[in-house]
N, CA, C and O atoms as a MOPAC input file, in Angstrom:
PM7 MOZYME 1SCF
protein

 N     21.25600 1     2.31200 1    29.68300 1
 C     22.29500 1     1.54600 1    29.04700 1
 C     22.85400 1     0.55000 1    30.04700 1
 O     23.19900 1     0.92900 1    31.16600 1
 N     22.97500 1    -1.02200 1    29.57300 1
 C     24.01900 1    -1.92800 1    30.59800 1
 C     25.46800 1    -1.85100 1    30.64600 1
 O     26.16800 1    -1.94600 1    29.63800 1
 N     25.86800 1    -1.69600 1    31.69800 1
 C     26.68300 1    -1.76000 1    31.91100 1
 C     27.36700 1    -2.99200 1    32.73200 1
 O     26.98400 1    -3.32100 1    33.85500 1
 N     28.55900 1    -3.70800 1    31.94200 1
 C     29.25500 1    -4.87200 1    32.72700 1
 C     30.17300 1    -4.18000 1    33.62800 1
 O     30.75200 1    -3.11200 1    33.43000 1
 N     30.23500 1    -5.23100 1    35.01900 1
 C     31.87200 1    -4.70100 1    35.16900 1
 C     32.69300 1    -6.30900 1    34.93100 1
 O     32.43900 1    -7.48300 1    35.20200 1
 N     33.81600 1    -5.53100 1    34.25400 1
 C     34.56700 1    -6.75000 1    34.18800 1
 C     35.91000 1    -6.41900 1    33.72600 1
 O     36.55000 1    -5.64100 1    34.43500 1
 N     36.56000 1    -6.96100 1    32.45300 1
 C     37.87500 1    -7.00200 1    31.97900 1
 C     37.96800 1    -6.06900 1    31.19400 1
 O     39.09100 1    -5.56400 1    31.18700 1
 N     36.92100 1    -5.42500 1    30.21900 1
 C     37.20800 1    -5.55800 1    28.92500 1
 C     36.31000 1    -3.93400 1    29.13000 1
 O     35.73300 1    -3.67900 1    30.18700 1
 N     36.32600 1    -3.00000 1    28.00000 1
 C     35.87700 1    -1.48200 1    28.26100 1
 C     35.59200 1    -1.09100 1    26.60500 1
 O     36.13400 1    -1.42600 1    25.55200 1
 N     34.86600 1    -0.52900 1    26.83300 1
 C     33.95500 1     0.12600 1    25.36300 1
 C     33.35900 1     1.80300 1    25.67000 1
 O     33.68500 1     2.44400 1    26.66900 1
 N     32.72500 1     2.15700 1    24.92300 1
 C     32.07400 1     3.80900 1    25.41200 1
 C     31.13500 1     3.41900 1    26.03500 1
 O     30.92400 1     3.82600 1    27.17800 1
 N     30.24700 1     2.41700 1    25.33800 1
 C     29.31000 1     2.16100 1    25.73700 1
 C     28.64500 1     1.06400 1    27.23100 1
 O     27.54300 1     1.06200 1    27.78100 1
 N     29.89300 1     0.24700 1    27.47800 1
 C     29.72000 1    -0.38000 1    28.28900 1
 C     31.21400 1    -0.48000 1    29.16800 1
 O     32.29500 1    -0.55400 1    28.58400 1
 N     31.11300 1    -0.47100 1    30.28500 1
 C     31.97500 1    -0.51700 1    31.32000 1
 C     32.39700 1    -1.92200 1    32.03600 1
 O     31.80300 1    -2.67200 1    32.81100 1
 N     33.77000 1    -1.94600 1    31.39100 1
 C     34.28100 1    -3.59100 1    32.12700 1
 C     35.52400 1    -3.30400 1    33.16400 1
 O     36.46900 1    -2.65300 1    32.71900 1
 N     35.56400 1    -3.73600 1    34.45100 1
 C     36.36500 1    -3.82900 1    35.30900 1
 C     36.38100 1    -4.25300 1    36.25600 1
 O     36.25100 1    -3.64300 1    37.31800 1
 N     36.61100 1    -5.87000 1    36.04800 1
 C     36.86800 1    -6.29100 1    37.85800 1
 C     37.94500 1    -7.48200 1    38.10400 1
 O     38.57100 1    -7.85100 1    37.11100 1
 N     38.18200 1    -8.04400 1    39.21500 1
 C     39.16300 1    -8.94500 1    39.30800 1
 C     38.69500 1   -10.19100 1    38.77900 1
 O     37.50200 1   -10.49500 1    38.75200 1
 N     39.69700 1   -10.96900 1    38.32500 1
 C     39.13300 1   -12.49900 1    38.20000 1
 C     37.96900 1   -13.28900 1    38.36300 1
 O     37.24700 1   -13.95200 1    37.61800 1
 N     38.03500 1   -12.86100 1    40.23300 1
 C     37.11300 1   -13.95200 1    40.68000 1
 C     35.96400 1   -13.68400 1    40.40900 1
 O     35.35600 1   -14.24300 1    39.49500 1
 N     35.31100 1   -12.49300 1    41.39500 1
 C     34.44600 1   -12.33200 1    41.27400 1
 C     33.33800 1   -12.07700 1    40.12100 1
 O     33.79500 1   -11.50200 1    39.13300 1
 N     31.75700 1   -12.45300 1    40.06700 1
 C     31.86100 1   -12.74200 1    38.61800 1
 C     31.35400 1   -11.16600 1    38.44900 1
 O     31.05100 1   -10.25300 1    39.21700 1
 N     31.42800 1   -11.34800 1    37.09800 1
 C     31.11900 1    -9.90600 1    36.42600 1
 C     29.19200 1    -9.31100 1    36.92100 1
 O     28.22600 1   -10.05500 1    37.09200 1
 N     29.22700 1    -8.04500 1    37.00800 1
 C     28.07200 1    -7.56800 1    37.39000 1
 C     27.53200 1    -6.63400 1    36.29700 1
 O     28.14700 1    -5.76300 1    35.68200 1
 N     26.15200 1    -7.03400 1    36.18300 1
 C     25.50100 1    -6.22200 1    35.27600 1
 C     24.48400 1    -5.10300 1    36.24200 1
 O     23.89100 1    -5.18300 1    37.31800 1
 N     24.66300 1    -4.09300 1    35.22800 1
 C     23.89800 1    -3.08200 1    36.09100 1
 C     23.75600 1    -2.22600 1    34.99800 1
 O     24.59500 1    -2.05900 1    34.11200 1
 N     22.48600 1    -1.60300 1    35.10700 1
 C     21.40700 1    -0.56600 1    34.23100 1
 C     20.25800 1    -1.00200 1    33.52400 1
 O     19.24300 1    -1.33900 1    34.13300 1
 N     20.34000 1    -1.02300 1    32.24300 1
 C     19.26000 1    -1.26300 1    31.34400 1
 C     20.26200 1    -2.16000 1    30.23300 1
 O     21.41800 1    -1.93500 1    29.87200 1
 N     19.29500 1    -3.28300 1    29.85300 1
 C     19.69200 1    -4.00400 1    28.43300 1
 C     18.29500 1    -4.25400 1    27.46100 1
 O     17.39600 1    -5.05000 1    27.73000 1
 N     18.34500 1    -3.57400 1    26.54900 1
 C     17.03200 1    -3.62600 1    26.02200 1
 C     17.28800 1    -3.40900 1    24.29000 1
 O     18.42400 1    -3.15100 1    23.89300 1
 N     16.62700 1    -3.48300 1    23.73300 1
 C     16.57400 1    -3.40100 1    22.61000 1
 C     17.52800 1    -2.00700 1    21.79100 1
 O     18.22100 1    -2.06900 1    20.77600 1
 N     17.29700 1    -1.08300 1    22.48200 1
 C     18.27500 1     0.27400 1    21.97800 1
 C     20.09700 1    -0.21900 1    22.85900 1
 O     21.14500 1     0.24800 1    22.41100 1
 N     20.08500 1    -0.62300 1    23.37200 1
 C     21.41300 1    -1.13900 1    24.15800 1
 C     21.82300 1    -2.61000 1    23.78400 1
 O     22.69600 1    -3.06500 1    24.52300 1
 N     21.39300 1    -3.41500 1    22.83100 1
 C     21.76400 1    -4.91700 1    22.49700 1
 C     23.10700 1    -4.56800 1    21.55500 1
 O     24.12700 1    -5.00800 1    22.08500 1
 N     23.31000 1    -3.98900 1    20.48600 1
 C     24.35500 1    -4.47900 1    20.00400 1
 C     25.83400 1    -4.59000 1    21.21800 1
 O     26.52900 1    -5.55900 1    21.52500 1
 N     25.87800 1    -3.00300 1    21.71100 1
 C     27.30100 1    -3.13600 1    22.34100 1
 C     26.99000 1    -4.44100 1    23.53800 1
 O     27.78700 1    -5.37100 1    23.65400 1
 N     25.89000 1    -4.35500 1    24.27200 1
 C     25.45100 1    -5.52700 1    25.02600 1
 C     25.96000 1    -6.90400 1    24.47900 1
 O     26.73600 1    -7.58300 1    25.15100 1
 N     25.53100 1    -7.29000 1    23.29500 1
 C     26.03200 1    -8.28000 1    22.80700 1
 C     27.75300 1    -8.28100 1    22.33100 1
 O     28.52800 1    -9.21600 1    22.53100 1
 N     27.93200 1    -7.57500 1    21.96800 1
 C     29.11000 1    -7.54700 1    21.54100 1
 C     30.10900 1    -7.69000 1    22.88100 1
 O     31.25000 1    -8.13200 1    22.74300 1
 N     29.65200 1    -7.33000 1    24.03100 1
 C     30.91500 1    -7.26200 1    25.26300 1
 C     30.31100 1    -8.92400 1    26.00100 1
 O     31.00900 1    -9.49400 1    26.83900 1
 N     29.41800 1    -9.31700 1    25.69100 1
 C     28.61100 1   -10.58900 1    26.76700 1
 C     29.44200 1   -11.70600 1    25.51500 1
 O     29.66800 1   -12.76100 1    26.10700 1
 N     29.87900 1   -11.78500 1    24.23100 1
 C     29.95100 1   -12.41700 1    23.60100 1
 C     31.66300 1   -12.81600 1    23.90300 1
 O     32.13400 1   -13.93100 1    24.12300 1
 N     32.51000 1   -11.23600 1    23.80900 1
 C     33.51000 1   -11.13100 1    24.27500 1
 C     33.95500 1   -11.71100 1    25.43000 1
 O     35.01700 1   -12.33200 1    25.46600 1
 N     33.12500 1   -11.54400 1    26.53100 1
 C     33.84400 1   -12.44600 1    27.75900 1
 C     33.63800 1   -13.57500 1    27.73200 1
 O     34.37500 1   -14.30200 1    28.39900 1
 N     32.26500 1   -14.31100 1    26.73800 1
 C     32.04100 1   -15.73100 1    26.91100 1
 C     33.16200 1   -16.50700 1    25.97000 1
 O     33.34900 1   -17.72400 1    25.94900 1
 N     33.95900 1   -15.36400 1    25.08800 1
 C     34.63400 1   -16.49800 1    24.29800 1
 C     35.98200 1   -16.55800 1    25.07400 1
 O     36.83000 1   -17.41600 1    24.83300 1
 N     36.06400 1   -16.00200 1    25.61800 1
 C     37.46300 1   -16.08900 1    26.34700 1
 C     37.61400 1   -16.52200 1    27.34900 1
 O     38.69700 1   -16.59400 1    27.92900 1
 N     35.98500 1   -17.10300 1    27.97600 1
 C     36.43500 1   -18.05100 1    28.99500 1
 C     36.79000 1   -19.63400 1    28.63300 1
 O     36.68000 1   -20.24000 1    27.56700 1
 N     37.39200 1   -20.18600 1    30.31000 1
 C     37.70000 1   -21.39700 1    30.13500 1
 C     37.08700 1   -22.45000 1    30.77400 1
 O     37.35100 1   -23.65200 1    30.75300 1
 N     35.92000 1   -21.60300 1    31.55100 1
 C     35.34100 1   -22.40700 1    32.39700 1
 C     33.65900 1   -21.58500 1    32.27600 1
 O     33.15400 1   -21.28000 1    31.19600 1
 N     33.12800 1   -21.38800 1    33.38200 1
 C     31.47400 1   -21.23600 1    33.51300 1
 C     31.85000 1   -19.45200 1    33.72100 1
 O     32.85300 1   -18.94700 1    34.22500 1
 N     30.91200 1   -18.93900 1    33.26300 1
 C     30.98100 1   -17.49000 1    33.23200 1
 C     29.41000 1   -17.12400 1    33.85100 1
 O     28.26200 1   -17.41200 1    33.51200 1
 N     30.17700 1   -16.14700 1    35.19500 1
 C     29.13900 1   -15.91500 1    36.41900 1
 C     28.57200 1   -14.40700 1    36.16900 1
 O     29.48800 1   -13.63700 1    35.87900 1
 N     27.56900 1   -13.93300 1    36.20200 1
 C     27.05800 1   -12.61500 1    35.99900 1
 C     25.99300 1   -12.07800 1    37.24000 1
 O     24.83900 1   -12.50400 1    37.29000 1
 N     26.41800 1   -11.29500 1    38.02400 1
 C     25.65300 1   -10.66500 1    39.19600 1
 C     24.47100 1    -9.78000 1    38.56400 1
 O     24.66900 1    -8.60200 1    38.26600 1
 N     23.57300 1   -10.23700 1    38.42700 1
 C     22.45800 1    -9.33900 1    38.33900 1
 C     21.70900 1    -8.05100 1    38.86200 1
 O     21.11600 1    -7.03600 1    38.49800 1
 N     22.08200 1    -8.68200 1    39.82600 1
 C     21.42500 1    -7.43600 1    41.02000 1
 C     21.30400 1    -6.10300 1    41.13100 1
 O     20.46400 1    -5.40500 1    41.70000 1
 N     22.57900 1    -5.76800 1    40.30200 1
 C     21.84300 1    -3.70300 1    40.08500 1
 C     21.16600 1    -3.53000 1    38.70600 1
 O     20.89500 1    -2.39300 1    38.32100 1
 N     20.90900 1    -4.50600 1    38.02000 1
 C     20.13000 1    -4.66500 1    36.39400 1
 C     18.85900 1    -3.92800 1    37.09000 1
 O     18.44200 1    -3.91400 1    38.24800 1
 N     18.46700 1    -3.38000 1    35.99700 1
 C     17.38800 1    -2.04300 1    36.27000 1
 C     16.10100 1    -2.65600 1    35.58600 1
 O     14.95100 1    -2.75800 1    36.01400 1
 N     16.69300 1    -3.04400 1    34.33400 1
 C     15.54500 1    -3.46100 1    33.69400 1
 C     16.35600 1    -4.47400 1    32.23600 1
 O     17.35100 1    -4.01100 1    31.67900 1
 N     15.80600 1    -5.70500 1    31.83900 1
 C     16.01200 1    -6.27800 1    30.90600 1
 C     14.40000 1    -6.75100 1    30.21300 1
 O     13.37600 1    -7.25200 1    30.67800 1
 N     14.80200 1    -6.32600 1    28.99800 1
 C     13.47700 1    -6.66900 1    28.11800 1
 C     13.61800 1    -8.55500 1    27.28900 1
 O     14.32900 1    -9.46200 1    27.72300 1
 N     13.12900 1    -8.58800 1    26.63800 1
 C     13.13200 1    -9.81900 1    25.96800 1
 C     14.59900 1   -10.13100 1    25.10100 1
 O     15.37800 1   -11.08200 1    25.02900 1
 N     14.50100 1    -8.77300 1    24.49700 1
 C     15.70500 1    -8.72000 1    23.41600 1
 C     17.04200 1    -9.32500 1    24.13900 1
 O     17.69400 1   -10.29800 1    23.75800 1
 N     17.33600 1    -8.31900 1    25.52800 1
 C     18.38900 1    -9.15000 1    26.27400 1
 C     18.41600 1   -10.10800 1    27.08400 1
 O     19.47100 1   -10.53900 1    27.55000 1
 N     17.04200 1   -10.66400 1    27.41900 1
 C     17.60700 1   -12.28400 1    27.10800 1
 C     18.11300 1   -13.19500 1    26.38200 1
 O     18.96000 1   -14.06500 1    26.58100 1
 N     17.44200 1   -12.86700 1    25.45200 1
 C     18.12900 1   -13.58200 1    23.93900 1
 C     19.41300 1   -13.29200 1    24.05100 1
 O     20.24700 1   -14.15800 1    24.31600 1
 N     19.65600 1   -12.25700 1    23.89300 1
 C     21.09300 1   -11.87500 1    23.83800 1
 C     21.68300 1   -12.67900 1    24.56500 1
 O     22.46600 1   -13.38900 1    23.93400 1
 N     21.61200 1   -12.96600 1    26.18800 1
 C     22.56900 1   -13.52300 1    26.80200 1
 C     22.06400 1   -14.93800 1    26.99000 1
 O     22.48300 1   -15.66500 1    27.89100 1
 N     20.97300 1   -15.37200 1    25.93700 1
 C     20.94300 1   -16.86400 1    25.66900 1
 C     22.45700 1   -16.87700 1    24.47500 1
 O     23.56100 1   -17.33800 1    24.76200 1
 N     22.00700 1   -16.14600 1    22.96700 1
 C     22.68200 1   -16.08700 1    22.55100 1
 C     24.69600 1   -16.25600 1    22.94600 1
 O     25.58600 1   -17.05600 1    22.65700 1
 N     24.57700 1   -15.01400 1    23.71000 1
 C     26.18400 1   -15.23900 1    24.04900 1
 C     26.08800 1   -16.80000 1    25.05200 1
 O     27.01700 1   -17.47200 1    24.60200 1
 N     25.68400 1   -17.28000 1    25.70100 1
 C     26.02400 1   -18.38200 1    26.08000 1
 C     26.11300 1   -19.99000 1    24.99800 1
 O     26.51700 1   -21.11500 1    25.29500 1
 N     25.58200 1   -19.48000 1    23.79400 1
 C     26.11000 1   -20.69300 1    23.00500 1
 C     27.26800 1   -20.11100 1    22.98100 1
 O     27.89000 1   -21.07800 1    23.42000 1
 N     28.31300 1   -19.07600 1    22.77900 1
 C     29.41600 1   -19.17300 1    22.07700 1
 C     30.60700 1   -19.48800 1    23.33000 1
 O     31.81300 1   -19.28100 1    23.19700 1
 N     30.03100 1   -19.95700 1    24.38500 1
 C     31.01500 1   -21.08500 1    25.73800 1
 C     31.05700 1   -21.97500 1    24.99200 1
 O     30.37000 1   -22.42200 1    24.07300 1
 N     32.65500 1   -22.37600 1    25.87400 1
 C     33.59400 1   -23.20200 1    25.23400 1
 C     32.54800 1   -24.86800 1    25.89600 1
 O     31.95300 1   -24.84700 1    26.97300 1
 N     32.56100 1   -25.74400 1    25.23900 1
 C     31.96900 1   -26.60600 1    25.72200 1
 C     32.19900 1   -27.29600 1    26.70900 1
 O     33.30100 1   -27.73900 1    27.03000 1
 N     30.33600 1   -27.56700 1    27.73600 1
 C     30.43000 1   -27.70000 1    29.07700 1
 C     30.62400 1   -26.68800 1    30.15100 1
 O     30.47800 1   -26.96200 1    31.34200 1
 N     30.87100 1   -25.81700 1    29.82100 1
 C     30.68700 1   -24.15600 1    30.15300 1
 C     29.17700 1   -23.21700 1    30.17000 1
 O     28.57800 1   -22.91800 1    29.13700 1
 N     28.76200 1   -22.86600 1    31.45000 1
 C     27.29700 1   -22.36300 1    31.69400 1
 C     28.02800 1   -20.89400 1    31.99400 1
 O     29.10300 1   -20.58400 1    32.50600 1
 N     26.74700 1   -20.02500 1    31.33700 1
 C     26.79700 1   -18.78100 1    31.75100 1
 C     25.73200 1   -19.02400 1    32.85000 1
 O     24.74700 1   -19.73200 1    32.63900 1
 N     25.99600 1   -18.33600 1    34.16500 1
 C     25.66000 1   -18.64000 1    35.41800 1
 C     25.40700 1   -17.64900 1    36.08200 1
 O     26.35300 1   -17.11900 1    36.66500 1
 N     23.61000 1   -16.87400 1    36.26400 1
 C     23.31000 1   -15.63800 1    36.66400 1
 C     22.82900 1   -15.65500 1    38.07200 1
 O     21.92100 1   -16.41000 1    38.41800 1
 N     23.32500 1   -14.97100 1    38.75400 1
 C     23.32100 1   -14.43300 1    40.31300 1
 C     22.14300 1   -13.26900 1    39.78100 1
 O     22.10700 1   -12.60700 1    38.74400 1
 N     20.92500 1   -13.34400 1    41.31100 1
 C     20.04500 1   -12.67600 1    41.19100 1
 C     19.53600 1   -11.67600 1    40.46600 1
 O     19.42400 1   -10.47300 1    40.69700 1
 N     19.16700 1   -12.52700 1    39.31100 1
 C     18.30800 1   -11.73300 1    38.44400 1
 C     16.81300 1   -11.16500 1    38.22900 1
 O     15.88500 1   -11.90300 1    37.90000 1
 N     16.70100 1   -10.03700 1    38.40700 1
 C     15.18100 1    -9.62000 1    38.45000 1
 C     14.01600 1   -10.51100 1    38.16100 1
 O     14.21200 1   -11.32200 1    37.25600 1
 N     12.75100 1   -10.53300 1    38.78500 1
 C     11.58300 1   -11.29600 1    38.55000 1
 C     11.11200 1   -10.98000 1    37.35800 1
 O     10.62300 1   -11.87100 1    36.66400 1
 N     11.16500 1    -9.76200 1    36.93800 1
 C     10.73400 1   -10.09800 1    35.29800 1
 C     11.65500 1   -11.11200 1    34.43200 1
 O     11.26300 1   -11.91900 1    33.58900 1
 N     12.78400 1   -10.89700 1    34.79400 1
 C     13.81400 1   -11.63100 1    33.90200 1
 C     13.39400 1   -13.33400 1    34.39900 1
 O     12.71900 1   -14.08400 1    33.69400 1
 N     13.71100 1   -13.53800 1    35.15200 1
 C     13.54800 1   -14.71500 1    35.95900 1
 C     11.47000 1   -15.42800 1    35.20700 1
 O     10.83400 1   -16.48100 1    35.18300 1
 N     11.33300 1   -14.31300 1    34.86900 1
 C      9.47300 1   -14.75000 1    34.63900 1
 C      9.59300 1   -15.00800 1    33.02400 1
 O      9.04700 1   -15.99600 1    32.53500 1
 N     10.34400 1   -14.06100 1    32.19900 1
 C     11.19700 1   -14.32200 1    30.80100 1
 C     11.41400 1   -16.16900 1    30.95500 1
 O     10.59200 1   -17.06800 1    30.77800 1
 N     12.45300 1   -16.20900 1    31.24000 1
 C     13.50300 1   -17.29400 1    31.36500 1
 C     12.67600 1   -18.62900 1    31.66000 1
 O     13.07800 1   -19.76800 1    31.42300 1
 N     11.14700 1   -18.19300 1    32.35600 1
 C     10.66300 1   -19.98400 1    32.66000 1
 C      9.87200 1   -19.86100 1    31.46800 1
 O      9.61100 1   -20.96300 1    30.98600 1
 N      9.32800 1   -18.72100 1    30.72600 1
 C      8.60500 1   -18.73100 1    29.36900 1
 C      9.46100 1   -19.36400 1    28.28200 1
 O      8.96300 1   -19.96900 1    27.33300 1
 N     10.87200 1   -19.18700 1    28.47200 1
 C     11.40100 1   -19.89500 1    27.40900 1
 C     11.81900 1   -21.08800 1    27.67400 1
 O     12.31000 1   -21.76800 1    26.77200 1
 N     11.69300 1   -21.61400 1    29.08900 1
 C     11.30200 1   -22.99400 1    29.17700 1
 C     13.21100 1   -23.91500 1    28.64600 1
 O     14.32000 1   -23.60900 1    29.08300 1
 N     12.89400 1   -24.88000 1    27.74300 1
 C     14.27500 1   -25.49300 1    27.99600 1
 C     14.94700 1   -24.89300 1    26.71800 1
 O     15.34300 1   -25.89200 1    26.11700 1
 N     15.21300 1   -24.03000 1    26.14300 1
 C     15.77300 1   -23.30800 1    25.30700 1
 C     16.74100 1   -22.37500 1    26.63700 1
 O     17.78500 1   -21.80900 1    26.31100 1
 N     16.29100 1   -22.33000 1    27.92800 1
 C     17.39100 1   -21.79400 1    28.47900 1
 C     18.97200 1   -22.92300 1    28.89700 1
 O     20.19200 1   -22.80700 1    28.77800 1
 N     18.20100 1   -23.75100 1    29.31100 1
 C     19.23800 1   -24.61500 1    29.43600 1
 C     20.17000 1   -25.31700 1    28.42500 1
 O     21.34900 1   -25.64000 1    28.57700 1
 N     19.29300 1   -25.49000 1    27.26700 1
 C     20.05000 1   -25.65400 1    26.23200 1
 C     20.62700 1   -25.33500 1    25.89900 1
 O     21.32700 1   -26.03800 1    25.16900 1
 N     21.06300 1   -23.40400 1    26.15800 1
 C     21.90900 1   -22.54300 1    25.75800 1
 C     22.93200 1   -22.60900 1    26.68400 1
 O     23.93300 1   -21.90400 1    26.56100 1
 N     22.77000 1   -23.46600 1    27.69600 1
 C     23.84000 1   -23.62100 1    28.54400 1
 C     23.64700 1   -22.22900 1    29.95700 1
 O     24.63600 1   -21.88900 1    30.60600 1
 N     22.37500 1   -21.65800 1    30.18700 1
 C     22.44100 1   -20.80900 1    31.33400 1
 C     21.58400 1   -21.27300 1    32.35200 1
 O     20.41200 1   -21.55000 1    32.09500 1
 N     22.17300 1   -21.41400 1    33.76100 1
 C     21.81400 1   -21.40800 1    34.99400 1
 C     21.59300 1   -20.40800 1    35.92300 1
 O     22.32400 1   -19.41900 1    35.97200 1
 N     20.47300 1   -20.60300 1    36.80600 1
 C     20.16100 1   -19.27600 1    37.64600 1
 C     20.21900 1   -19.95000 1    39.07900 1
 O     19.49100 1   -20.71000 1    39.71700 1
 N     21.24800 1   -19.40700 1    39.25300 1
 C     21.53200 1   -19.79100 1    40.74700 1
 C     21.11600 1   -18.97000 1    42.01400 1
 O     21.40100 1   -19.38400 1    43.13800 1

């Protein structure tokens, strides 16, 4: 199961952190874990006011489904607003050039 840390808290997913730093994903996001996944990635993107940053780095494993997903939640940024992922796994990263400019379009950068 993924887990965020950030603002916001569910059963299923874990949010808690300060402001700045951006939110970190860690576990699994996959097809049995997308709804609450979506439902908390959708949640922080609408409530930002600016670019929304996501640490990748303890993500275990993401399948196709949650990319979409967090293509998905990045249309619902406020406009001119990128969801903006800190080291994300080589599968994910191997995802993301397959979908080619449908990532950027959705407004996400991999920094």
């Amino acid at each position: 199961m993924a887990a965020i840390t950030d603002h916001l808290s569910s059963p299923a997913v874990n949010l808690d952190q300060d402001p700045a730093p951006p939110a970190r994903l860690s576990g699994q996001a996959d097809l049995r874990t997308r709804p609450d996944f979506e439902q908390l990635l959708v949640a922080l993107c609408r409530q930002a006011t600016g670019d929304v940053h996501l640490d990748l780095a303890e993500l275990d494993f993401i399948d196709v489904s949650g990319v979409i997903t967090l293509l998905r939640a990045a249309d619902t940024l406020p406009e001119s607003s990128r969801l903006v992922l800190r080291n994300p796994p080589a599968s994910m990263r191997r995802i993301l050039e397959l979908l080619g400019p449908a990532v950027t379009d959705a407004g996400v950068a991999i920094e």
